[in-house]
C-alpha positions as CSV (number, residue, x, y, z in Angstrom):
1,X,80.9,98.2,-13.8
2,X,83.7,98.2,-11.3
3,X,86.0,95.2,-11.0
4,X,88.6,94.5,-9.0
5,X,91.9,92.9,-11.5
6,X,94.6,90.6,-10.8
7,X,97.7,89.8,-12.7
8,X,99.9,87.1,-12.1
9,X,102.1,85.0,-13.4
10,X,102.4,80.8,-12.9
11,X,105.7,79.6,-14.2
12,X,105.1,76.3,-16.2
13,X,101.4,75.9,-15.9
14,X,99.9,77.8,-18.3
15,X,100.0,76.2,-21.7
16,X,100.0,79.7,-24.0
17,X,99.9,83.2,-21.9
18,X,102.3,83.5,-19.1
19,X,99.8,86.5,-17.9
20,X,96.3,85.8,-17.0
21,X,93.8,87.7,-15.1
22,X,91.0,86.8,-12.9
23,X,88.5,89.0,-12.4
24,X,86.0,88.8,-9.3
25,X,82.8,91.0,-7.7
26,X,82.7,93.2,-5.7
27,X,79.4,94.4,-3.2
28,X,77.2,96.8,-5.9
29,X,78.9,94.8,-9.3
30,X,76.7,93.1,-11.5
31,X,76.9,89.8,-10.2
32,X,77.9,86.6,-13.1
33,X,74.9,84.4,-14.0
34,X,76.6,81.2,-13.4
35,X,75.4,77.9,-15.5
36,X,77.0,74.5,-14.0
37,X,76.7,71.3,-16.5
38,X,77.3,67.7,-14.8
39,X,77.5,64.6,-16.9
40,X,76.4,61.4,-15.9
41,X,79.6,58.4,-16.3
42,X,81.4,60.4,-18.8
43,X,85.1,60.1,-17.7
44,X,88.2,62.4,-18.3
45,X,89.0,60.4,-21.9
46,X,85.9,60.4,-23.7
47,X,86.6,63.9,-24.6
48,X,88.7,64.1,-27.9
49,X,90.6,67.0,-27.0
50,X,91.9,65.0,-24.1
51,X,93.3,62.5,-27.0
52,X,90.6,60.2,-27.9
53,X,90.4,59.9,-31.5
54,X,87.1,57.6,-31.6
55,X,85.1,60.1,-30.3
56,X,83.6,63.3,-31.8
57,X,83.1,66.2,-29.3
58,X,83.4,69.6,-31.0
59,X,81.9,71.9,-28.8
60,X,83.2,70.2,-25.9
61,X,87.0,70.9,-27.3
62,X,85.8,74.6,-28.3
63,X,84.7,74.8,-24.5
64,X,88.2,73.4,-23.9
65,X,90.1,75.6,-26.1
66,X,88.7,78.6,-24.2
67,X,88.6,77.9,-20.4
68,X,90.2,77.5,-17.4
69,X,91.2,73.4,-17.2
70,X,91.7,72.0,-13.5
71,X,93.7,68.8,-14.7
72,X,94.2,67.2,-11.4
73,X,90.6,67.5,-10.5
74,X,88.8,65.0,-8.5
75,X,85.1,63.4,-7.7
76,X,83.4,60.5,-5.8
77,X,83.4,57.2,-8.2
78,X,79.8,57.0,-8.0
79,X,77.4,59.8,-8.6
80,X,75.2,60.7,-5.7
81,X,78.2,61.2,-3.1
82,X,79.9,63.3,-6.1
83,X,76.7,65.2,-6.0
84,X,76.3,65.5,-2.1
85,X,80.0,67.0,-2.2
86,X,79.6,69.4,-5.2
87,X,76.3,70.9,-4.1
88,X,77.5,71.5,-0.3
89,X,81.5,71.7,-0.7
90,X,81.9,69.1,2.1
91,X,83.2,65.3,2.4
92,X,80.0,63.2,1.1
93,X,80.3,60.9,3.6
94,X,80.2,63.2,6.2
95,X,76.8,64.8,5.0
96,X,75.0,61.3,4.8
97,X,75.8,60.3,0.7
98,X,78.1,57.4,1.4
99,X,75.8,55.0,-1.4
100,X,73.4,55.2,-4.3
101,X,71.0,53.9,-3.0
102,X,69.2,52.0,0.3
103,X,68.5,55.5,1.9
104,X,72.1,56.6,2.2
105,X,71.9,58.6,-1.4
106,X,69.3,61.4,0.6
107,X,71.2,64.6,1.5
108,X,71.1,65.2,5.4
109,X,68.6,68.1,6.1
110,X,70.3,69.9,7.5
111,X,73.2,70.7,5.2
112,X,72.9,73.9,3.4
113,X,73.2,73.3,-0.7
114,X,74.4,75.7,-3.6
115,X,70.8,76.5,-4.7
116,X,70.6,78.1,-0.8
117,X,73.2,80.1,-1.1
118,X,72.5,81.2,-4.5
119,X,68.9,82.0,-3.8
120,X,70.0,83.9,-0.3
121,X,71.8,85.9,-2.3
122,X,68.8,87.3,-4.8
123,X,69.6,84.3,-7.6
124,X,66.6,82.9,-9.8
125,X,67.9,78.9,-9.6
126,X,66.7,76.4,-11.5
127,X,67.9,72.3,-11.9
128,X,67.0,70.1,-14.6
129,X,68.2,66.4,-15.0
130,X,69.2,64.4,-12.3
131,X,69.2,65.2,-8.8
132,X,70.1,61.4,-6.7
133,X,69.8,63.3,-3.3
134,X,66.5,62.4,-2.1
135,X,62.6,62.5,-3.7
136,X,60.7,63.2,-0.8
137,X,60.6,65.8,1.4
138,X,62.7,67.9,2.7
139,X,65.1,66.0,0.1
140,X,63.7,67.1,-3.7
141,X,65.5,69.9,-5.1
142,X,62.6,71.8,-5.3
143,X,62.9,72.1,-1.3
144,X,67.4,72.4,-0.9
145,X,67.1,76.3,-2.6
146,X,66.2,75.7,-6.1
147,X,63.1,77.7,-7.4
148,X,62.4,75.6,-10.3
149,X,63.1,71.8,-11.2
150,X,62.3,69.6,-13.5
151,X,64.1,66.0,-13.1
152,X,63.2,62.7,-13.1
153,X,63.4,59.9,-10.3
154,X,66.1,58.2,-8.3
155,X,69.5,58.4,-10.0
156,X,68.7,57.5,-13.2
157,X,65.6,57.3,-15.9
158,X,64.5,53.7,-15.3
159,X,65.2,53.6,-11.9
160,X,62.3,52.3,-9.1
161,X,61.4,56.3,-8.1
162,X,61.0,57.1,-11.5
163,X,57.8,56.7,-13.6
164,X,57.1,53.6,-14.7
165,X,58.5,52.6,-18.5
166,X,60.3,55.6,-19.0
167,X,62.9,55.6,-21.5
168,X,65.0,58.2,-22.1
169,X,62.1,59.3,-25.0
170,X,58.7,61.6,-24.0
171,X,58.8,60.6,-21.0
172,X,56.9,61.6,-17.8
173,X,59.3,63.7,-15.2
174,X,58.3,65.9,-12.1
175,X,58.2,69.6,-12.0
176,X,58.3,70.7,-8.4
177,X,57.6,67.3,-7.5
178,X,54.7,67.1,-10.1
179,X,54.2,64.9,-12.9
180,X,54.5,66.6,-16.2
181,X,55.0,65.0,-19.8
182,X,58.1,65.9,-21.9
183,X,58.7,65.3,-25.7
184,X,62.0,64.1,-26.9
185,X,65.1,62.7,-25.5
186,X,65.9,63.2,-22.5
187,X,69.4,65.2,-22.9
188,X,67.6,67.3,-25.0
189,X,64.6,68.2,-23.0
190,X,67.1,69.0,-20.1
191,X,68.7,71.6,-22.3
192,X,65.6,73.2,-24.1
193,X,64.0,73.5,-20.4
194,X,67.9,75.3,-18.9
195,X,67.5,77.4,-22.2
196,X,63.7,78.2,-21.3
197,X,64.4,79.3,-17.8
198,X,67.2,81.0,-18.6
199,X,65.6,83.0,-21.5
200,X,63.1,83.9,-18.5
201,X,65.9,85.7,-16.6
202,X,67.9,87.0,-18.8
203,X,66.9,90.4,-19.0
204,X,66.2,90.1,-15.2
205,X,67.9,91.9,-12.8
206,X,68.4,89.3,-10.5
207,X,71.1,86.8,-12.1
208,X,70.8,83.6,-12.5
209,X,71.9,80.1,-11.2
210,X,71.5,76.9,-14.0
211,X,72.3,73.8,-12.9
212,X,71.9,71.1,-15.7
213,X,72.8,67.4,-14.6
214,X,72.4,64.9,-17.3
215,X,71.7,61.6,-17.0
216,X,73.1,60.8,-19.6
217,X,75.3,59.0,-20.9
218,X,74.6,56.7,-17.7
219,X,73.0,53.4,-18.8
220,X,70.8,52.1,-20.0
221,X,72.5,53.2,-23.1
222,X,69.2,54.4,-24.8
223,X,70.1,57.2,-27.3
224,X,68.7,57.8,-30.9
225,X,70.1,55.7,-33.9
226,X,71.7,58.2,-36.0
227,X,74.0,59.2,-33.2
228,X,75.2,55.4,-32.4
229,X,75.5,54.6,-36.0
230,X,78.8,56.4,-37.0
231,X,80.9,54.6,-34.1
232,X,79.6,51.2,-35.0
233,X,80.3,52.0,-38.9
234,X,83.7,52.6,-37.5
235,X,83.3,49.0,-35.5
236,X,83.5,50.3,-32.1
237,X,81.5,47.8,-29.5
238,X,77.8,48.6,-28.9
239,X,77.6,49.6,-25.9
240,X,80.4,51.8,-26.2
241,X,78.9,53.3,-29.5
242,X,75.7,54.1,-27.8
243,X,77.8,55.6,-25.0
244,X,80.0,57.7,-27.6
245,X,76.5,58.6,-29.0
246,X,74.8,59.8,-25.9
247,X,77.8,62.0,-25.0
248,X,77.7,63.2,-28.7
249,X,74.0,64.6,-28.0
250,X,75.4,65.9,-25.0
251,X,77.9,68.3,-27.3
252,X,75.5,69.0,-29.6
253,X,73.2,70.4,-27.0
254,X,76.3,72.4,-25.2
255,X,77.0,74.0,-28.7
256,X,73.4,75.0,-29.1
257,X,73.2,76.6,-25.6
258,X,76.4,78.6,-25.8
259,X,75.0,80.5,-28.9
260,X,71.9,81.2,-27.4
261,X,74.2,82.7,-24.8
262,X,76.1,84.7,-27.7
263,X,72.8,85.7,-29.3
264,X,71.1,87.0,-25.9
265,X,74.2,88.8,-25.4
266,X,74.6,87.5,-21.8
267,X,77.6,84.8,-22.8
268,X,80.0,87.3,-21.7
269,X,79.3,87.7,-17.9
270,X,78.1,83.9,-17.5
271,X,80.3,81.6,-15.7
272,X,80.2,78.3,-17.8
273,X,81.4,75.1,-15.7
274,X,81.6,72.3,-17.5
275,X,82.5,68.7,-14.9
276,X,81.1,65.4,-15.0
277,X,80.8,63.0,-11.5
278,X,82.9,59.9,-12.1
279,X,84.8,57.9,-13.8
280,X,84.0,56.5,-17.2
281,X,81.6,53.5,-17.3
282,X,82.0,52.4,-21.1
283,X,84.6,54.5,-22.9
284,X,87.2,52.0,-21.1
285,X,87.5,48.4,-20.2
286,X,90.3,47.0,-18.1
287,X,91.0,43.1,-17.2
288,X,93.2,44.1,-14.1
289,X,95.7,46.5,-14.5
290,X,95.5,46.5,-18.4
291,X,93.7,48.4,-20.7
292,X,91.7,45.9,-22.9
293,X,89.2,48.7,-25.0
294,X,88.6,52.2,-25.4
295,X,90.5,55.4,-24.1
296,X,91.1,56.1,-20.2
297,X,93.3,59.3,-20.7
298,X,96.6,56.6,-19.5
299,X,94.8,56.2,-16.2
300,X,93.6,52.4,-14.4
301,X,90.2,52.0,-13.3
302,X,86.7,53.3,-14.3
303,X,83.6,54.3,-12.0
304,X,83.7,53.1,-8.9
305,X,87.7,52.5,-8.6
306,X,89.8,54.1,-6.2
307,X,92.3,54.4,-9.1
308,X,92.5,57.5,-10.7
309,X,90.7,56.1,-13.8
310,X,87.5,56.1,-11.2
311,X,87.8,59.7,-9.8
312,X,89.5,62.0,-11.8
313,X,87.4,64.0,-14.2
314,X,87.0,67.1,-17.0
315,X,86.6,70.4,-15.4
316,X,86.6,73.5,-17.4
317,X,85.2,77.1,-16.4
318,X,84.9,79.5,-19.0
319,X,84.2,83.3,-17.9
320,X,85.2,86.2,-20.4
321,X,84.4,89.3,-17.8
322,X,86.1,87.6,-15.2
323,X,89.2,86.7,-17.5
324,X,88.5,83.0,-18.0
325,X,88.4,82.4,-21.7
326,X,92.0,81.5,-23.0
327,X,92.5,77.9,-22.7
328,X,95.2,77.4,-20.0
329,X,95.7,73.9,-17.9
330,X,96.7,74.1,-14.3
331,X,97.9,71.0,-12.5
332,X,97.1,71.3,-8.6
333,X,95.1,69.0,-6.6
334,X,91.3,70.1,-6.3
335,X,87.9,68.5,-6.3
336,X,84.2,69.1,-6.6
337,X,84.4,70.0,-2.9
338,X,85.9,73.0,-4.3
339,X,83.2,74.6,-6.2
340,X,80.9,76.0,-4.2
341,X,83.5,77.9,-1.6
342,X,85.1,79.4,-5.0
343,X,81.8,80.3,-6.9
344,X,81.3,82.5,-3.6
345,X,83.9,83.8,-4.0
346,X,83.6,84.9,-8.0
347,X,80.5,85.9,-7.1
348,X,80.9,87.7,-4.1
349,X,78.3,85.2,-2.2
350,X,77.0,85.5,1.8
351,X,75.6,82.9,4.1
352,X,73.6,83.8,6.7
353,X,74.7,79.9,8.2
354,X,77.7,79.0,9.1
355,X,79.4,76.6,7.3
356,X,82.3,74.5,7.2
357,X,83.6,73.8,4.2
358,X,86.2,70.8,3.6
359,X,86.4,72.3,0.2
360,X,88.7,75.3,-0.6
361,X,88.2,78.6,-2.5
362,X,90.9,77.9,-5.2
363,X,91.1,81.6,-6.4
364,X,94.3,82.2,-4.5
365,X,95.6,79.3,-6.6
366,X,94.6,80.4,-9.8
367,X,95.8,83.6,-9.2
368,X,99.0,82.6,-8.7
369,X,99.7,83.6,-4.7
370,X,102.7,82.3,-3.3
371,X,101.2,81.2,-0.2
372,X,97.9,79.6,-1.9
373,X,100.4,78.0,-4.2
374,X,102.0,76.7,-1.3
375,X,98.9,75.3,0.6
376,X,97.6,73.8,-2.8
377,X,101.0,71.6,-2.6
378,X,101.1,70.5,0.9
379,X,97.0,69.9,0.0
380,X,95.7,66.2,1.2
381,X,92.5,65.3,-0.4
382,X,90.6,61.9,0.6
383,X,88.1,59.7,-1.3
384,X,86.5,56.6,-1.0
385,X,83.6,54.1,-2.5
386,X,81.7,52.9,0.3
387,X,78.2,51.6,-0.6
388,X,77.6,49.5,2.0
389,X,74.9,50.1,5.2
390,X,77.7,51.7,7.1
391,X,81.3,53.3,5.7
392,X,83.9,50.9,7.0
393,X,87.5,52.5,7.3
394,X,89.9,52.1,4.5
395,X,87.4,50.4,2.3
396,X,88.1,51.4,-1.7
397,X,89.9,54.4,-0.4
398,X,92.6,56.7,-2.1
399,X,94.7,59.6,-0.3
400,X,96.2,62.1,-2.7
401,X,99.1,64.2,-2.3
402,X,101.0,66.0,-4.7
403,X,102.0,63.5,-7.1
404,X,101.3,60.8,-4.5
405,X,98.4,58.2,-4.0
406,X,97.9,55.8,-1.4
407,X,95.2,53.1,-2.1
408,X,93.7,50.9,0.6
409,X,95.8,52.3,2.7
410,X,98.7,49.5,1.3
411,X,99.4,50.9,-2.1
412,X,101.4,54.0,-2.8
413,X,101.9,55.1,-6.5
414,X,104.1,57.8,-8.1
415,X,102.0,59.3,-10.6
416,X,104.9,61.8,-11.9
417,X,107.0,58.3,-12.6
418,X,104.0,56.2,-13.4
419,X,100.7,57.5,-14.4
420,X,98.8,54.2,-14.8
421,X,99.5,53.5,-11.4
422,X,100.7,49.8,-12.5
423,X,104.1,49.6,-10.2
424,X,103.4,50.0,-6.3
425,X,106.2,51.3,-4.5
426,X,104.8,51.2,-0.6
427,X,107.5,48.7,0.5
428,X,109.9,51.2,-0.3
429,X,108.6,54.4,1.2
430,X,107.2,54.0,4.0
431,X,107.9,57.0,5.6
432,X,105.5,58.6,3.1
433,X,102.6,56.0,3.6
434,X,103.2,56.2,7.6
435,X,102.6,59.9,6.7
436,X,99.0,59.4,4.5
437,X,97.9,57.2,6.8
438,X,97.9,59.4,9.5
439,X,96.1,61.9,7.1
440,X,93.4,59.2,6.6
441,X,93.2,58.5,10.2
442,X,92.8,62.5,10.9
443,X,90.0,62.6,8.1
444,X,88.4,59.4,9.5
445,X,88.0,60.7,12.9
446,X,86.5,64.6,11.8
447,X,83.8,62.6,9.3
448,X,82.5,59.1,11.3
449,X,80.7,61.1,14.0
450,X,78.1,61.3,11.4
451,X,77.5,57.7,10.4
452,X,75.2,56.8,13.1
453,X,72.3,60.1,11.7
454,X,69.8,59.2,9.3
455,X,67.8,61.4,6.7
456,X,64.2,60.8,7.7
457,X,61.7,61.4,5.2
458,X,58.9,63.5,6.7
459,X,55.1,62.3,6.3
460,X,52.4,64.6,6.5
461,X,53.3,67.9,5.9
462,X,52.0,70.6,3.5
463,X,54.6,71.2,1.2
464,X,54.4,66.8,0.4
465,X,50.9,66.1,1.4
466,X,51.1,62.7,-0.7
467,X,54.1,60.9,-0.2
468,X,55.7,57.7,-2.2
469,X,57.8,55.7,-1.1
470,X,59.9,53.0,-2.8
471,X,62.0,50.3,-2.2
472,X,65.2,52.2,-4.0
473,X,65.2,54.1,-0.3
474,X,64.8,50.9,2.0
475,X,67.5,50.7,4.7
476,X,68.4,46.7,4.4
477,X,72.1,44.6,5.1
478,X,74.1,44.3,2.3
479,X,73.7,40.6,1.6
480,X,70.3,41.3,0.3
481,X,69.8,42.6,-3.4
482,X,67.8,45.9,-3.7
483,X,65.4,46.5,-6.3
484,X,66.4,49.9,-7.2
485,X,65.6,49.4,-11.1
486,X,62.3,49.0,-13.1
487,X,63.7,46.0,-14.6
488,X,64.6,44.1,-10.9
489,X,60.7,45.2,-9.9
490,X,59.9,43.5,-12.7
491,X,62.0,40.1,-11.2
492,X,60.9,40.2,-8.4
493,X,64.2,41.1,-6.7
494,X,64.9,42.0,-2.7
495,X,63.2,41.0,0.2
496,X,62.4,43.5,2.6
497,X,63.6,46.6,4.2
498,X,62.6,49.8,5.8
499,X,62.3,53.4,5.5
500,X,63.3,55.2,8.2
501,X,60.0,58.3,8.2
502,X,59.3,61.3,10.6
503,X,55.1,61.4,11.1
504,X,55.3,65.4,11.5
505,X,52.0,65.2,13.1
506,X,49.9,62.7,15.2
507,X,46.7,61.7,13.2
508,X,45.5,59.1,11.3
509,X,47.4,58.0,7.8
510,X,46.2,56.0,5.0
511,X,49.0,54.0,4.1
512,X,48.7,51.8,0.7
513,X,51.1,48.9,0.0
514,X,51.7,48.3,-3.7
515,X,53.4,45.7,-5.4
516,X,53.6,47.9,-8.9
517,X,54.1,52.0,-8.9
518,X,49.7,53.6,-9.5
519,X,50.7,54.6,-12.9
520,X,51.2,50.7,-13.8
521,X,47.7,50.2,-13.1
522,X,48.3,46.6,-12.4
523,X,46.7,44.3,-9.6
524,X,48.9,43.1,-6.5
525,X,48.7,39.2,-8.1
526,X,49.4,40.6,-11.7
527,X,52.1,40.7,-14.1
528,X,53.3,43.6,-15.7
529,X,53.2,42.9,-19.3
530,X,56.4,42.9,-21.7
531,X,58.0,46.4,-22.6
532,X,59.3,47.1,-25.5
533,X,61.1,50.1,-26.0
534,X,61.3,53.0,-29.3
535,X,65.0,52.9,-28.3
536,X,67.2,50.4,-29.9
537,X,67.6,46.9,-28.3
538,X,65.9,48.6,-24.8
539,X,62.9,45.8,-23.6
540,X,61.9,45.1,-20.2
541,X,61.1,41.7,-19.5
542,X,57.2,40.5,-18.3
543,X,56.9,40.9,-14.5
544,X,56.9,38.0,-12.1
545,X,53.4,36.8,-10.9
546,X,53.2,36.4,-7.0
547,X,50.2,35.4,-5.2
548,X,49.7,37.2,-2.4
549,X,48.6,35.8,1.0
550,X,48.5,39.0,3.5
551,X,49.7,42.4,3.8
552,X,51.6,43.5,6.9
553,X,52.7,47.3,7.9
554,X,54.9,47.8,11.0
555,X,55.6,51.5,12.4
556,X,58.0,51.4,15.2
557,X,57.0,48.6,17.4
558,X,53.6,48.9,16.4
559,X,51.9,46.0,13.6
560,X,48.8,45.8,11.6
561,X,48.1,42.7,9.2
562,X,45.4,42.2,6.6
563,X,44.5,39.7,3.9
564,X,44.9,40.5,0.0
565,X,41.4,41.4,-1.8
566,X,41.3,39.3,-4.9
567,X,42.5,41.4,-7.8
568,X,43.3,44.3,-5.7
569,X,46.0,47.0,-7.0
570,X,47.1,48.1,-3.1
571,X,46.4,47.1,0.4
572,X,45.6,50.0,2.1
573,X,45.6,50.8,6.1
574,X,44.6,53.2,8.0
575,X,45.7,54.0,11.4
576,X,46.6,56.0,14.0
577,X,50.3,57.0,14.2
578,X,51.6,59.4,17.0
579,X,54.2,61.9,16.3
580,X,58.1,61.2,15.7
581,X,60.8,59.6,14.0
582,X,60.7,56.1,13.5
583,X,61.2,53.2,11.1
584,X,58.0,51.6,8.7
585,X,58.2,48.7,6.9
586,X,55.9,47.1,4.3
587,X,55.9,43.3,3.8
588,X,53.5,41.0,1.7
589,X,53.7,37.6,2.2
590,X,53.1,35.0,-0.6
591,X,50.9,32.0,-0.8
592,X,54.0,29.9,0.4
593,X,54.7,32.3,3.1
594,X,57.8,33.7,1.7
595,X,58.2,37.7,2.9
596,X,58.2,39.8,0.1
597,X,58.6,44.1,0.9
598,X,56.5,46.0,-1.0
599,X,58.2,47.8,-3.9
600,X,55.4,51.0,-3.3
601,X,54.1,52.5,-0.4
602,X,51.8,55.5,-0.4
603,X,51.2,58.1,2.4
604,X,48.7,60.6,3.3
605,X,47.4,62.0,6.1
606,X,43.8,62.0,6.6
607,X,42.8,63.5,9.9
């Protein structure tokens, strides 16, 4: 196989080999399979080889020793704009994924995804895990480019898309938007499934593209005994044992499918990316600015902050054939925006759209050219945590420069004079802030166009013939709560919102308002009973009774109204809808007339 070799040299970044090569493809090379693992919540110190000494990670410091290590590499704090970012190399908030829920966590159509690119270019792709860009169509990953998927609901097991009482053990997932019933753990099924498809291609001449998002360890912090037990022997806080436990399974798995690699003899031209999507949510707890429990890696803020704590994450890429295998760190500001513009260009990738990328192909950097080197410097990168109805300028923001960090647009931290960004030094260089500002303000102005689209879930088309919706996806203000979990279904929580849908054809619909998901079984007026869980401490309170007056369903401008049948399980319409984008909403109304939105809505065309 011909490759094309570089040899540089990068004075004071590389911890053992001042030579390193990087090795790319070229048109008629065997192209790298490439295999891209996301973690759910793990931050950057709940890896041991990043110096915490209550954890135990083995194969996650072997994958360490041996790769490539971005240090300075940045996400989203929450997970679905991380995920927006990553899988189309551009700002999340300008492709729609500005929240994690309320219908702003669905991946505007017409944004072109990794799994596109990969499959254009004659890749088998596959997903398994978590997805959090959309269920329905055109949002599913089984419809943005990958071939195969197997994942579960909404952003997390538990969550109101997903099926109902799943625990993180045999549960029920979706394969190409079908249900299907797994045994195990969850982490575990995710890899024996990567290892199934991959064992499928491997003697295929068409490489392959493994994505494999965890959802682990996001809570709830359901994980088997044995791999809790030796962090609370060591008297480590619950929660935080079950979370050292679930990233424990995590390395275990990685270890397992890096041999099979080794024995299938395909480890060696595989590009292995290792990354997670935010800040840790239990390996650290801070009461302000202090560090009160656990490891953060000498960084403020967890998920969610605009502190580095919140953002800045593990990213290792290991690649023997293309020289990526020695463990070297490298300092320069990059970001999951980064990845897919630099796997097309390891892998010699084409679009046939044309895209704009506010991510950068970093191999310039890594090799070492003067004038990357120079551009990765002078580099601005912005972030934020909106997760309201509409991004509001400045809100939990952070511009990074260099060394520099401006949060809020009022803070501005050192970090190669303090790290922990505890002593804000603004007042005193203001020249520099004026300058990050106007950085912001630059940014702000290329991304808010966008703010006023909306990702419309499309009704009645072939490749979804039987829609669900669910209130996890109902656009609502902010000063109502949102049911987006089993457990707030179960209270009762949120009062109404809507979906914004696109009827792709004119016809009639039957359209079925459901206070519990079909596979509940339960009546409208009904409680769901008590669940408890296999998984340690995990129970799911009995569901709130409400009696149930009338149904109403609005589409556009447009409203129908029924009573509830005694003992009924839905409400069902049926009606004629023309064709179009519009909103729908769902409301029952209680026997005291308070509005309550209907957690389940299903859709099908019928003529």
């Amino acid at each position: 196989m011909k490759l094309k070799t570089v040899q540089y040299w990068i004075s004071g970044l590389l911890l053992s080999l001042p030579l390193f090569y990087l090795i790319g493809c070229e048109d008629g090379n065997e192209k790298p399979n490439v295999i891209l693992i996301v973690t759910d919540d793990q931050g950057y110190g709940d890896i041991q080889a990043h110096g915490n000494k209550d954890i135990n990670t083995p194969q996650m410091d072997l994958l360490h020793s041996e790769s490539l290590r971005l240090t300075n590499f940045h996400v989203s704090p929450t997970c679905a704009p991380t995920r927006s970012a990553l899988m189309t190399g551009r700002d999340c908030n300008r492709v729609g994924v500005w929240h994690t829920v309320m219908g702003r966590s669905m991946l505007y159509e017409d944004e072109v995804t990794m799994a596109d690119i990969f499959s254009e270019n004659n890749y088998a792709t596959a997903m398994f895990g978590k997805w959090h860009l959309g269920d329905n169509y055109p949002f599913a990953p089984h419809y943005r480019g990958f071939q195969e998927a197997f994942f579960h609901g909404g952003g997390g097991v538990g969550q109101t898309p997903d099926y109902w009482n799943n625990d993180y053990f045999d549960d029920v997932y979706l394969r190409n938007g079908k249900e299907e019933k797994a045994n195990g753990y969850c982490t575990d099924v995710w890899f024996k499934e990567a290892l199934s498809f991959i064992e499928k291609n491997k003697d295929s001449k068409k490489p392959f593209f493994c994505y494999i998002a965890t959802n682990a360890p996001h809570g709830p912090l359901n994980v088997p005994a044995e791999y809790a037990k030796p962090y609370l022997d060591k008297g480590i806080p619950k929660s935080r044992a079950k979370f050292y436990g679930m990233i424990e399974n995590i390395d275990i798995n990685l270890g397992q499918l890096r041999a099979k690699l080794k024995e299938w003899k395909i480890e060696d031209n595989t590009i292995l990316i290792f990354m997670s999507d935010n800040g840790t949510a239990y390996g650290a707890g801070f009461k302000g600015k202090e560090l009160k429990g656990g490891y953060n890696a000498n960084m403020r803020g967890t998920k969610g902050s605009a502190y580095d704590g919140g953002h800045r994450v593990p990213f290792y890429i290991h690649w023997k054939n293309g020289g990526l295998n020695v463990g070297k760190d490298m300092d320069f500001l990059s970001a999951h925006l980064d990845v897919l513009p630099t796997l097309m260009e390891l892998c010699n990738l084409k679009s046939s759209k044309k895209i704009e990328f506010d991510g950068m192909d970093i191999t310039q950097v890594i090799k070492g050219e003067e004038e990357a080197m120079k551009k990765s410097k002078e580099r601005v990168l912005i972030g934020d945590s909106q997760r309201i109805v509409y991004p509001e300028k400045w809100r939990n923001s952070y511009v990074m420069n260099g060394q520099w960090r401006l949060i809020n647009g009022e803070e501005l931290y050192d970090l190669s004079k303090d790290p922990s960004q505890l002593n804000d030094i603004a007042k005193e260089n203001a020249g520099k802030v004026a300058a990050l500002r106007k950085a912001y303000e630059a940014n702000w102005a290329s991304i808010s166009p966008t703010f006023q689209n909306f990702p419309y879930i499309k009704l009645g088309t072939k490749e979804e013939p039987h829609s669900m919706l669910t209130a996890h996806d109902w656009h609502i203000s902010e000063e109502q709560p949102i049911a987006w979990n089993q457990k707030l279904i179960r209270k009762g929580v949120g009062i109404d919102g809507e979906w914004r849908v696109d009827f792709t054809k004119a016809g009639k619909y039957k359209i079925a308002l459901s206070r519990w998901p079909k596979e509940a079984d339960l009546a409208i007026d009904a409680s769901a009973p008590k669940f408890v869980s296999d998984a340690p401490d995990y129970i799911l309170p009995e569901g709130k009774k409400f009696t149930f007056k009338s149904a109403k369903l609005r589409i556009g401008d447009k409203t129908w109204e029924q009573t509830v049948p005694p003992n009924s399980k839905s409400v069902v319409f049926e009606v004629e809808v023309p064709k179009g984008e519009t909103t729908m909403q769902a409301t029952f109304t209680t026997s005291d007339n308070t509005p309550k939105g209907a957690y389940y809505v299903y859709v099908d065309n019928i003529g």
